[in-house]
N, C-alpha and C positions, 0 to 999 in steps of 0.2 A: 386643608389642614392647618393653614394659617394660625397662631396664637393657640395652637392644641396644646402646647406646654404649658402658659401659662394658664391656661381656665384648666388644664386639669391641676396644677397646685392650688389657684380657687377653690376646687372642688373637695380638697384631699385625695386627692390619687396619685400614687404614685407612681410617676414613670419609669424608676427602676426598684428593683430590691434583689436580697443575697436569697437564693434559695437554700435547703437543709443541707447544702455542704458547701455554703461559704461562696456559692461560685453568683458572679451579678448578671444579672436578666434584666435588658428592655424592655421596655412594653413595644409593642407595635402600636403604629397614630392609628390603624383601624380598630383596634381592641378598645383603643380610649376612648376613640369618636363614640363606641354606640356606653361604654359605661359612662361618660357623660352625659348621655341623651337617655342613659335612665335614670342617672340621681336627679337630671332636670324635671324629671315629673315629678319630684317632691318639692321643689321650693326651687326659690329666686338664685340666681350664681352672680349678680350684681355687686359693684361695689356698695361698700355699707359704713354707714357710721354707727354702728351697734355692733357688735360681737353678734354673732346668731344666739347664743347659749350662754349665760354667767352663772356658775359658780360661787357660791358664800359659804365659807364654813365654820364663819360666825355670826351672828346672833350683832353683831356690833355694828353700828356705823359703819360704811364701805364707801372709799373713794372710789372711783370709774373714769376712768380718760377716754373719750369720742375720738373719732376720726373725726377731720373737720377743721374750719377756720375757729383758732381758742375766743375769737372776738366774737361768735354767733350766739345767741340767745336761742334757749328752748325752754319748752316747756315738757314736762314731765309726769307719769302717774303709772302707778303701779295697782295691777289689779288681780281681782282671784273670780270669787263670784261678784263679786263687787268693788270700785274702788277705795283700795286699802290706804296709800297716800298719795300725795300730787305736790308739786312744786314748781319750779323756775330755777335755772342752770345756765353755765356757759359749755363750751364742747371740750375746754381744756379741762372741765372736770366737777362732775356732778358727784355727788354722794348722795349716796343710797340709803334711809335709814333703818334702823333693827328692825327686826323682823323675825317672825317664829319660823321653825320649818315648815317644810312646805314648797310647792311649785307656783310660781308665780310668770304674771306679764309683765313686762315692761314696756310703757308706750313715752315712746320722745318727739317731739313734731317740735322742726324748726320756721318761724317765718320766715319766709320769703316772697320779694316781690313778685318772680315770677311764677309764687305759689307755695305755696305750704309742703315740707319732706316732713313725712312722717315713717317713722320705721318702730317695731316690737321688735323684741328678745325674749326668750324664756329665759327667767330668773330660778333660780334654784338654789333655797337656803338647806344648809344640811349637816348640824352643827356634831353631831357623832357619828361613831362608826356603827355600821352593822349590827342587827341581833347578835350577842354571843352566846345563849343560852340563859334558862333560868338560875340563879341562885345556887339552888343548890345539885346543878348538874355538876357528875364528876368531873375530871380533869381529863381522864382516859374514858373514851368510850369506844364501844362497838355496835355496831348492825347486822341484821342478815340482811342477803341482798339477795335479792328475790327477783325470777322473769315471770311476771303472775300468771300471765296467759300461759304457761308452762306448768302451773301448779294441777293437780290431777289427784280428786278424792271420791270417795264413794258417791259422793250426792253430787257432785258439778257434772255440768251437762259436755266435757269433754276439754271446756276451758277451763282455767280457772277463774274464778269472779270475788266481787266483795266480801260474801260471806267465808270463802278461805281464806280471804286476808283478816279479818276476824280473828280465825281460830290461828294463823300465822303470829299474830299481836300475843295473844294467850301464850302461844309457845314462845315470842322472844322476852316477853317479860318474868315466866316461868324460869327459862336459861340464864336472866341478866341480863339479855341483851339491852342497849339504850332504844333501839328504834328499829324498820322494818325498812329498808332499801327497795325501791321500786324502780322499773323499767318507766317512760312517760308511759303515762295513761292516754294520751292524746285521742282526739276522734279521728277513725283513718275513713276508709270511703266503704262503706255498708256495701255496694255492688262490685266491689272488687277486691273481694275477702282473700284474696291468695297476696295482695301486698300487704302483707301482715307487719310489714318492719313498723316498730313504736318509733322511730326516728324521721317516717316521711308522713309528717301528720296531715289530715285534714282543716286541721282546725288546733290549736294549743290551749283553746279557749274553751272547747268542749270535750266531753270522754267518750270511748268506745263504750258501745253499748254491749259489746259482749262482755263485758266485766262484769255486768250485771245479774244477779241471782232472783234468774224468774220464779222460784218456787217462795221466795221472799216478799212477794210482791202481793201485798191484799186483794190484789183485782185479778191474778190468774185464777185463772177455773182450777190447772190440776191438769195432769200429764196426758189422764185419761178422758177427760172432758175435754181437752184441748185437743187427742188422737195423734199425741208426740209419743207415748210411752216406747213403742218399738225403735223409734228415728234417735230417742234418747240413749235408750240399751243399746243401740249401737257407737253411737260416737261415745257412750264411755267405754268400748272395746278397743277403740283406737290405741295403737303403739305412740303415735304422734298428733297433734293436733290438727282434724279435718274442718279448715276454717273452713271453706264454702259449706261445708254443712253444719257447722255450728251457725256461721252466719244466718243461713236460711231459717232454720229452725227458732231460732234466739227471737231471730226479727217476727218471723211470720207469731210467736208466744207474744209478743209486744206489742203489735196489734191488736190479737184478742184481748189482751190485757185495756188495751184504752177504750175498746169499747166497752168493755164491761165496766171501764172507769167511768165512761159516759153515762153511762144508763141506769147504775145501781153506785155507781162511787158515792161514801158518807158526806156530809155536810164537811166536816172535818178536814177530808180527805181534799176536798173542793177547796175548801177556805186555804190548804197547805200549798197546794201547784198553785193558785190564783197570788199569795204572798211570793213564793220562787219566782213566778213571772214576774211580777212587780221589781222585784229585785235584779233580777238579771236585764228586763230594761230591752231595747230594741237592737241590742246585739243578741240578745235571744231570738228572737222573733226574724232578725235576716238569716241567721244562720237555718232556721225554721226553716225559711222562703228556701232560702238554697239547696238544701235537702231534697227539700221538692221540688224543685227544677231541673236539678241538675242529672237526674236519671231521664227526663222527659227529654230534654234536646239532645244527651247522648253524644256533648261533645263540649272541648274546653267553655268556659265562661265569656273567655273573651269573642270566641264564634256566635254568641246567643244574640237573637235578635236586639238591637242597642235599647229597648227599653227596661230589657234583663240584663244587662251588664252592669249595674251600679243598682243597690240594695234600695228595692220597697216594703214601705215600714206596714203600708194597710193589712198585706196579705196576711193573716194568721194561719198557719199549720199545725192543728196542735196536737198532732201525734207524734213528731220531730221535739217537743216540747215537753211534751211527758215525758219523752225514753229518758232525756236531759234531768229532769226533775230527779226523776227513779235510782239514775247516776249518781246525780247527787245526794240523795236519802242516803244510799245506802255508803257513797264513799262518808259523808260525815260522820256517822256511825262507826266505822274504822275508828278516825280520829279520836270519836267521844271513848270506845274504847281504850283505844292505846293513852288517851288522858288517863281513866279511871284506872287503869294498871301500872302510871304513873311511870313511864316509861320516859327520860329522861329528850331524847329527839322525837319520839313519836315515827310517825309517816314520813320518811326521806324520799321525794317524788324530784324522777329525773324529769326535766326542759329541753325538749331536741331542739337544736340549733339553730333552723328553716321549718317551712313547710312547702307542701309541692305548691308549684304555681298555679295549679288547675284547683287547688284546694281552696275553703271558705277563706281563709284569713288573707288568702292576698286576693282574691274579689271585695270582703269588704273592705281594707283597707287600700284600698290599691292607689293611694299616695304613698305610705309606710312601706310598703313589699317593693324589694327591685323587679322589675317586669323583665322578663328576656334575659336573666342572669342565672347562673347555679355557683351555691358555696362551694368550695372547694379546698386543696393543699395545693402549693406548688413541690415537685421535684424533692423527694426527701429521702432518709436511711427508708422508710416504711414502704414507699412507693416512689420507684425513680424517674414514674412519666408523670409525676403528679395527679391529684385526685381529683373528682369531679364528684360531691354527693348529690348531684339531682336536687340542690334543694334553695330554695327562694331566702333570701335576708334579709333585712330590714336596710331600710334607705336612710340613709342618716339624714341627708336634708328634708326627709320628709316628717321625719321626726321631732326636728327640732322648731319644724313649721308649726306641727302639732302638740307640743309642749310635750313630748315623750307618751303621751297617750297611750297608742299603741303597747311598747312597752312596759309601760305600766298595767295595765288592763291585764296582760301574758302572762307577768308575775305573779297577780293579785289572783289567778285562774287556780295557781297550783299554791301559792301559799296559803289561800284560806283551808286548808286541810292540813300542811304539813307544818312539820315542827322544823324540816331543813330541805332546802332544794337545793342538786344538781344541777347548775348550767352548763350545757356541753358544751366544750371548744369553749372557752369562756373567755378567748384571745377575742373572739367576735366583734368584744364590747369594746377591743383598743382600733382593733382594721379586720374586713375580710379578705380572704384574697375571692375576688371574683372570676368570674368564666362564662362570657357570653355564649349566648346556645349557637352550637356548630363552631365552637374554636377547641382544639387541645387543651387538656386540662394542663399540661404548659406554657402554656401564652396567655395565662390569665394578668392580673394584675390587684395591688390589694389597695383597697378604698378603708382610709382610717375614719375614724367614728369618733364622737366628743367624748374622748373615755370619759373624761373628770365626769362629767353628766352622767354618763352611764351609770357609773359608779354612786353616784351622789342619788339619783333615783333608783335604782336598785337597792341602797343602804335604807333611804327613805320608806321603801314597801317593808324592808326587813323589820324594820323596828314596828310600825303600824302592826305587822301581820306578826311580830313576835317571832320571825323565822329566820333561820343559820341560812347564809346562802355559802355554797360552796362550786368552786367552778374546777372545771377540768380542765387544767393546764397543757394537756398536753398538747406539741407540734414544735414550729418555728419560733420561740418563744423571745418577744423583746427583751433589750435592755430593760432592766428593774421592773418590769413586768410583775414579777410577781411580791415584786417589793411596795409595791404600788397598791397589791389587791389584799395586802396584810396591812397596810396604813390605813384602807377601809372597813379593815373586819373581815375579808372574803376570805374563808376558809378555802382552802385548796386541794384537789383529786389529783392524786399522782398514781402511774401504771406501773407497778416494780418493772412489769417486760421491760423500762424505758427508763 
């Protein structure tokens, strides 16, 4: 455990902190040892003459001061898709020139005789704050707030789907309301319809497919062509929501439905999923793969034979692919509505925190995802042994390896539909507290994250995607914390309970 203090401040982890009532807590060296040994699977913990992350929140000329002997010479170039500029520098201090917004590399290589150092940063211009709505949104607004899978009408199959978010739109622009509050839509695991929580996703990148309005769908046959009409009549007799047989029924309709897209689907029809594909790119198509895998071996990802542990791009599945499309149709449809009804926030779609570790998003990313870690609380008024949610968070180092990618991608999932997002726990973006598997959800410890980055890329998808991002403040809450997410625009979720 030699130098376990120092590489965990390397790292950002902290070895102590005050829990929710003030009182201070060590980390244990075994809690650190293995949360070191998962942020090292995102990136380098080496000394550096770069910042990992820079920050600009101007548009101007920027000086920069290196770690380093100020006498060394380097060379310099900044790049996106291509190289944007290049120059020659000393370490005491190179300047950066203007630059639009946007995510950027920075590459510095210094010579030397016993070889060349060269080191990148991700750059990050980000010259305003956050979406704050259009023009002429009021000053006051309000939402309904909605748990959809909850909603229960004559025609839904037991859930609630698209099409009552629909006619939800109709009613809150009817009322006044500015927009419609949603639970995550997140994709959870098709074979284990009884974890129904929208907060342990599968995926954040894709939707449940039970949300989906099968009788909407040009390719079902029809309740009685399909020999659902009795299995339907009864899950709308339901008091409460029978997921395992919604699931069953839903899926087992989705399948008839793709064949029938196969065999008789219009030219039109063809040309629409084949453009969706195209678009969505080969993070559609792993998650594809994965779907189909993952019922076959019948056990986490990382047990899979090691040629299925890390995502192949050949395999096409394109019944995992359609359900995704169909999702999609019909969520954007919502959106195109609540535009046309001119509803001031539109679709407010909540962001859970994590996802399970056995789920898509940390098999495909599995530099971005902490491995062998759950988010959590430590010790507070709410719970006094501290919380453990079960759920995977993103790695900072491996983030920052990756120019925020990851992140990014998560955002762009749920703001291409909404007019405002929810991020839960939205402390995330400053530090987690973590909780390696098989310790007390008190003896965790919290790993801080490049807020400024966070922030500065999260402001950057708002404005592109035109969406209010709002976080839910609630927990352990820093110094100026929240003073910090109002200098970038981040609207804020407060619990009167709190």
């Amino acid at each position: 455990m030699d130098g376990i203090f120092e590489r965990a401040a390397r790292w950002g982890v902290e070895t102590d902190y005050r829990d929710g009532f003030g009182n201070l807590r060590t980390v244990a060296p075994e809690v650190l040892a293995r949360i070191l040994e998962a942020l090292a699977a995102g990136g380098d913990g080496s000394e550096r003459i770069l910042p990992r992350t820079i920050v600009l929140r101007s548009g101007a000329e920027q000086a920069l001061h290196l770690a380093g002997s100020e006498r060394e010479r380097l060379r310099w170039e900044i790049v996106s898709e291509g190289k944007i500029a290049a120059g020659e520098a000393t370490c005491a201090q190179l300047t950066l020139p203007a630059l639009e917004d946007g995510v950027f590399r920075l590459r510095v290589t210094i010579p030397r005789p016993e070889g060349d150092r060269s080191e990148s940063a991700c750059l990050i211009v980000c010259r305003d704050r956050a979406y704050q709505g259009g023009q002429t949104a009021p000053a006051r607004m309000w939402a309904l707030a909605v748990q959809l899978y909850g909603v229960r009408s004559r025609r839904n199959w037991g859930h609630g789907d698209f099409t009552d978010l629909v006619a939800l739109v109709d009613l809150a622009a009817d009322l006044g309301a500015a927009g419609v509050g949603l639970n995550p839509l997140h994709a959870l695991f098709d074979d284990r319809p009884s974890d129904a929580s929208p907060y342990a996703p599968n995926s954040r990148l894709f939707f449940n497919p039970l949300y989906i309005d099968l009788e909407a769908v040009p390719e079902f046959p029809g309740l009685q062509a399909a020999g659902l009409e009795d299995e339907v009549a009864r899950l709308r007799r339901q008091d409460v929501v029978d997921y395992e047989g919604v699931a069953k029924t839903k899926l087992r309709a989705l399948e008839l439905a793709y064949q029938v897209f196969l065999r008789q689907g219009t030219a039109e029809r063809h040309r629409a999923f084949d453009r969706f594909r195209e678009t969505r790119g080969s993070t559609l198509v792993r998650f594809a793969c994965f779907e189909w895998l993952r019922p076959r071996y019948g056990h986490p990802w990382w047990e899979w034979p090691s040629d299925w542990r890390r995502a192949e791009d050949e395999k096409l599945i394109g019944l995992f692919e359609f359900v995704q499309w169909l999702a999609h149709d019909q969520l954007d449809r919502c959106r195109a509505k609540a535009q046309a009804r001119g509803l001031p926030l539109g679709l407010y779609l909540d962001i859970a925190v994590g996802v399970c570790s056995d789920g898509f998003d940390a098999w495909c990313d599995q530099d971005g995802i902490l491995a062998g870690m759950a988010v959590g609380a430590p010790p507070d008024a709410l719970n006094t042994a501290g919380q453990n949610w079960g759920l995977a968070g993103f790695n900072p180092a491996g983030l920052e390896e990756r120019q925020f990618e990851p992140f990014r991608r998560m955002l762009r999932a749920s703001m291409r539909y909404a007019g405002a997002i929810r991020l839960d726990h939205v402390l995330g973006l400053k530090r987690l507290y973590l909780i390696p598997h098989g310790v007390q959800a008190s003896q965790g410890a919290y790993v801080r994250f490049p807020f400024e980055a966070m922030l500065a890329v999260a402001a950057l998808a708002s404005r592109e995607q035109k969406c209010i991002v709002v976080g839910e403040d609630l927990g352990t809450v820093p110094e100026n914390f929240r003073e910090t997410l109002g200098d970038w625009g981040f609207w804020t979720y407060q619990s009167i309970l709190f």
